[in-house]
C-alpha positions in Angstrom: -8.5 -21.2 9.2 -9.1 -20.7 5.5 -10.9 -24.6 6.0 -13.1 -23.2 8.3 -13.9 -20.0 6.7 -15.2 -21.4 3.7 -16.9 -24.0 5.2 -18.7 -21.5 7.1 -19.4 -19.4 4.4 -20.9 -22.3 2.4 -23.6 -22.8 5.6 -24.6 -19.3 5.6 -25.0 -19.5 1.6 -26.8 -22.8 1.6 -29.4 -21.0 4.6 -29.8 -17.1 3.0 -28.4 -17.4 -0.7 -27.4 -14.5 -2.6 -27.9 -11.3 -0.9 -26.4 -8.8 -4.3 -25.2 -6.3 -1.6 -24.7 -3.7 -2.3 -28.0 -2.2 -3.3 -27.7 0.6 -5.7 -27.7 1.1 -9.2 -24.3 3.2 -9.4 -20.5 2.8 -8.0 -21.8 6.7 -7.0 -24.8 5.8 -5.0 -23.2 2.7 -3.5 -20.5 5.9 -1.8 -23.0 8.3 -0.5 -24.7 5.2 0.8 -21.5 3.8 2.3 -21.6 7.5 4.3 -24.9 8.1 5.2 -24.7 4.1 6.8 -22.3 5.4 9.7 -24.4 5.0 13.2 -27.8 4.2 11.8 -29.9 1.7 10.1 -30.1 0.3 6.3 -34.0 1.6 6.5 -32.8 5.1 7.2 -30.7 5.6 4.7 -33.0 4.4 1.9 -35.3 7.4 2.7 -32.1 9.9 2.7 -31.7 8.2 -1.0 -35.0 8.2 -2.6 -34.5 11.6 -1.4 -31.8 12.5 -4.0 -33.1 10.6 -6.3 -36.7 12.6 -6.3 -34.1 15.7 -7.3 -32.1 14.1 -9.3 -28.9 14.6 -7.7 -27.2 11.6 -7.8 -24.2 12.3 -9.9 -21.4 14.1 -8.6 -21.3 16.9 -10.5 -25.5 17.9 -9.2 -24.5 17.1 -5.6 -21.6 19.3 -5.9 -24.1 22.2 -7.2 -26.5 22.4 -4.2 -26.0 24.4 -1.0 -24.9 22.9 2.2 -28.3 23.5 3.4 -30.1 22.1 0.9 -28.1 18.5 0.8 -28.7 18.6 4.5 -32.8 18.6 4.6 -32.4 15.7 1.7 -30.4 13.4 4.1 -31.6 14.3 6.9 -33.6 10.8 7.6 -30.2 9.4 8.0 -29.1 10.9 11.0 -26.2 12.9 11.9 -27.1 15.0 8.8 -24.8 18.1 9.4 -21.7 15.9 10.4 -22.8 13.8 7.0 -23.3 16.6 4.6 -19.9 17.6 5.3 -18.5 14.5 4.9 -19.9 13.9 1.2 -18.7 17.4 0.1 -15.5 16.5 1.3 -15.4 13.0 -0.9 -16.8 15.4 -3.7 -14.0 17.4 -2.8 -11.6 14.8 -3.4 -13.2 13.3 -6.8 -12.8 16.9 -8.4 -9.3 16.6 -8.0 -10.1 13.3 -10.6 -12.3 15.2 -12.8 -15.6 14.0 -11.2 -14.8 10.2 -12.5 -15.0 7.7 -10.6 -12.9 5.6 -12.6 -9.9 7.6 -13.0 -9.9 7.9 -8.8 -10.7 3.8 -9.1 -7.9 3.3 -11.6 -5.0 3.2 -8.6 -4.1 0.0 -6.9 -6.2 -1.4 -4.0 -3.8 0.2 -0.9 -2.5 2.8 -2.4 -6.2 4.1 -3.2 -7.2 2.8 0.5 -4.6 5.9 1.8 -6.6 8.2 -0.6 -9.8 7.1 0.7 -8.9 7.2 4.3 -7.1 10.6 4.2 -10.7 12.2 3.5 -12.6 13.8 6.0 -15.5 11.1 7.7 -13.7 8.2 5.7 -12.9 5.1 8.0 -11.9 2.1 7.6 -15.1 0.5 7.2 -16.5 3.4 4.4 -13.0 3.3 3.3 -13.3 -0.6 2.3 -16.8 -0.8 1.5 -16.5 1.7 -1.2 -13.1 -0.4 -2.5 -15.2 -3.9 -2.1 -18.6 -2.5 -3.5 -18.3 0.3 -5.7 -14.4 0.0 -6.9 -15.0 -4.1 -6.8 -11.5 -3.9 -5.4 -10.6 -7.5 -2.9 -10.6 -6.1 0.1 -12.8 -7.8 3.4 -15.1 -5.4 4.9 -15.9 -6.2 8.2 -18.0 -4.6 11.0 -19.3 -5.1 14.8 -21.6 -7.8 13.5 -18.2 -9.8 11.9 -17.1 -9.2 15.9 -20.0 -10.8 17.6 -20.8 -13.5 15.3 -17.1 -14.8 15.1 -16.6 -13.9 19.5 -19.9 -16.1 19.8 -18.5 -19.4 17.6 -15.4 -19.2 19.7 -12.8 -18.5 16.8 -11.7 -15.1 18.1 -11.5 -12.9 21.7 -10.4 -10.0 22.8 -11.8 -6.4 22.1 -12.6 -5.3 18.9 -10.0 -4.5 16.6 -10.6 -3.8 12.8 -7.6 -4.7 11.3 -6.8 -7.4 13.7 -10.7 -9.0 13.0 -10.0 -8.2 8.7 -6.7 -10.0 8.5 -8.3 -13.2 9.2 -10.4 -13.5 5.8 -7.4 -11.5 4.0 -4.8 -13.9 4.9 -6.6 -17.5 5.0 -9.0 -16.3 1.8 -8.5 -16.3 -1.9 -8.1 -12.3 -2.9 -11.8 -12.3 -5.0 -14.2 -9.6 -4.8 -17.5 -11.6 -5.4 -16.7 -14.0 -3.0 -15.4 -11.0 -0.6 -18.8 -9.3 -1.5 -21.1 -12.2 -0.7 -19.2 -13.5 2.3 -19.6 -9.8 4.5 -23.5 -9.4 2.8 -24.1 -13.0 4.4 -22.5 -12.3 7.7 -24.2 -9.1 8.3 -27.6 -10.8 6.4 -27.4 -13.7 9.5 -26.3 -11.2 12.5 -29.3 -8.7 11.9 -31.5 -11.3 11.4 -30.5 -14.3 14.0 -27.6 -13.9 16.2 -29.0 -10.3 17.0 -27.6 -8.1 20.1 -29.9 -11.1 21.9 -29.7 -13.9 19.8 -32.3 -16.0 18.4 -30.4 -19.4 18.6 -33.4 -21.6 18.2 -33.5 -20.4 14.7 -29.7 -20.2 14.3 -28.3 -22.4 11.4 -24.9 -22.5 13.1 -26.1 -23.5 16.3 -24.3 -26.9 15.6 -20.7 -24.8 15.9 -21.3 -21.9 18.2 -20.2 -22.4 21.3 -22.2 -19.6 22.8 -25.4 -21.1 21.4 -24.7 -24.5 22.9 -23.5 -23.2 26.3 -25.5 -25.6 29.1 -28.3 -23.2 30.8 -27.4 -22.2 35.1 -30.3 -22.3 37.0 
């Protein structure tokens, strides 16, 4: 499998090329993004952003400062704002226990800081390892519903989605290296927003020689 996965990722890089996900300018703004990302799009959660950075919030100890009212109207344009506000004062919670620094909570090993991550309120497994892969830079395979549907439509997996059924496929057939970890999920989810969408656009699909959805003969 690790063959195959490498292979692949070398077709998606040769199509779409670097993609530098995540996109933010601080380990800091990389986590509230990985939050405000939960059940809505990339462009919503930009606005939410710019948002705190107009007030200049975007350090833990400002964000920890404002009212619970306040942090809600700022990201707002991401949806689910209450449930959302609540979860960021819970991870700012957490990171006062570590003195507001990010890199003392980073300086623990990749699972035992995964059990930290995931024992805070609103903190899945997909925030959890996004925030290990992109802000910690911690090797660790994010993956998502679009890993699901591209990898059910080539034919290499089936069944229902399972997250830590689908992620033990890169982690066990992959070398453990963030930047290719990093590059490999920004390309996957890069490719199944743009081409093999909810309806796929297989015409235009670059793996269309491999998929065996995409080359299913046409009934009628």
């Amino acid at each position: 499998m690790g063959e195959k996965l490498l292979k692949l990722y070398d077709r998606l890089y040769a199509e779409y090329g670097a993609q530098n996900w995540w996109p933010a300018e601080t380990p800091f703004e990389v986590i509230i993004g990985a939050i405000l990302v939960q059940s809505t799009a990339w462009s919503n959660v930009v606005k939410a952003i710019n948002n705190l950075k107009t007030a200049n919030l975007l350090t833990p100890a400002r964000l920890g400062e404002i009212p619970q009212d306040r942090l809600e109207t700022l990201i707002r344009p991401s949806g689910y704002y209450r449930a959302k506000t609540k979860k960021i004062r819970a991870f700012l919670a957490h990171l006062r226990e570590h003195r507001n620094r990010l890199d003392f909570l980073f300086e623990s090993d990749l699972l035992p800081l995964r059990r930290k991550l995931l024992s805070i309120y609103g903190i899945g497994e997909e925030t959890a390892d996004s925030i290990l892969l992109y802000a910690a830079e911690k090797p660790i395979f994010v993956v998502d519903a679009y890993t699901y549907r591209l990898f059910t439509r080539l034919g290499w997996i089936g069944g229902k989605y399972h997250y830590g059924r689908l992620q033990r496929i890169f982690m066990e057939s992959l070398p453990h290296n963030h930047q290719l970890f990093n590059e490999y999920h920004a390309l996957i989810v890069r490719h199944a927003s743009q081409t093999c969408r909810k309806v796929p656009r297989c015409e235009a699909c670059a793996l269309l020689y491999q998929c065996s959805t995409g080359n299913e003969p046409l009934i009628g």
